[in-house]
C-alpha positions in Angstrom: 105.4 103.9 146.8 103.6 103.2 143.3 101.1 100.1 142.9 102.1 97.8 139.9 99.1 97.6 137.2 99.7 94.5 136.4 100.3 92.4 139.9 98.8 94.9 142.2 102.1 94.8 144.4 102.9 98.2 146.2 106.7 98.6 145.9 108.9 101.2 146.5 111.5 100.2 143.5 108.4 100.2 141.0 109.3 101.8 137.3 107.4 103.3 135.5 107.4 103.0 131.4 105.9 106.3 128.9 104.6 105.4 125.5 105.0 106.6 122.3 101.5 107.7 122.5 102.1 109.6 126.0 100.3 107.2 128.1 102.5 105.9 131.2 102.4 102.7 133.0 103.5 101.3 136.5 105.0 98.5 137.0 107.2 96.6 139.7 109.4 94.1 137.8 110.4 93.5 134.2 108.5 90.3 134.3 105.2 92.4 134.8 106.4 95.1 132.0 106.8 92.0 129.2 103.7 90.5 130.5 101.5 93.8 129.8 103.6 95.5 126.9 104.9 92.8 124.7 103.4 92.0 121.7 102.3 88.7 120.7 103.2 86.4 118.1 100.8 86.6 115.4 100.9 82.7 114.3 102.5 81.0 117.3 101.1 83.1 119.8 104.0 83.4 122.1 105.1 87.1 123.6 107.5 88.7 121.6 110.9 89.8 123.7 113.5 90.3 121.3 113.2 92.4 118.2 110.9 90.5 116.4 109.8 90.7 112.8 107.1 92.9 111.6 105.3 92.3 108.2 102.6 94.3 106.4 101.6 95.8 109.8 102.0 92.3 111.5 103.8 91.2 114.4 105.9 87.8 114.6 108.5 86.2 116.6 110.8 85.4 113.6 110.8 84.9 110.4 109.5 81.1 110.6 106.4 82.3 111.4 106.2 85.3 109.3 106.6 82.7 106.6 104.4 80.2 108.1 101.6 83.1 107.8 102.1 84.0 104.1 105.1 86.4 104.2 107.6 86.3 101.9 111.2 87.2 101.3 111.5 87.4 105.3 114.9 86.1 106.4 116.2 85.5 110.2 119.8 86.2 109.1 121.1 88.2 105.7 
């Protein structure tokens, strides 16, 4: 069995997720995963799930936001 990182729970369906960087990480649900991997809206704040839109080395939900911060010429939809 492998100890979640996040919770703490020892489970014998836990997952484990490898990095671009080569570091590895334990988890025992997808909820755990999103809560320690996602990134995180740079202006609203909120965990990013989906794709997401990266500006100038910035993270945001969508494109509202991206705006909302100063970016320009980001567009939800083309």
């Amino acid at each position: 069995m492998a100890r979640c990182e996040v919770c703490g729970n020892d489970y014998d369906l836990a997952f484990s997720v490898e990095t671009r960087d080569g570091s590895r990480h334990v988890f025992d649900s997808f909820t755990c995963a999103i809560h320690k991997m996602a990134p995180v809206c740079e202006h609203c704040r909120v965990k990013i799930i989906g794709q997401g839109v990266e500006a100038d080395g910035h993270w945001y939900c969508g494109a509202h936001c991206a705006r909302s911060e100063g970016k320009v010429g980001i567009v939800d939809r083309v």
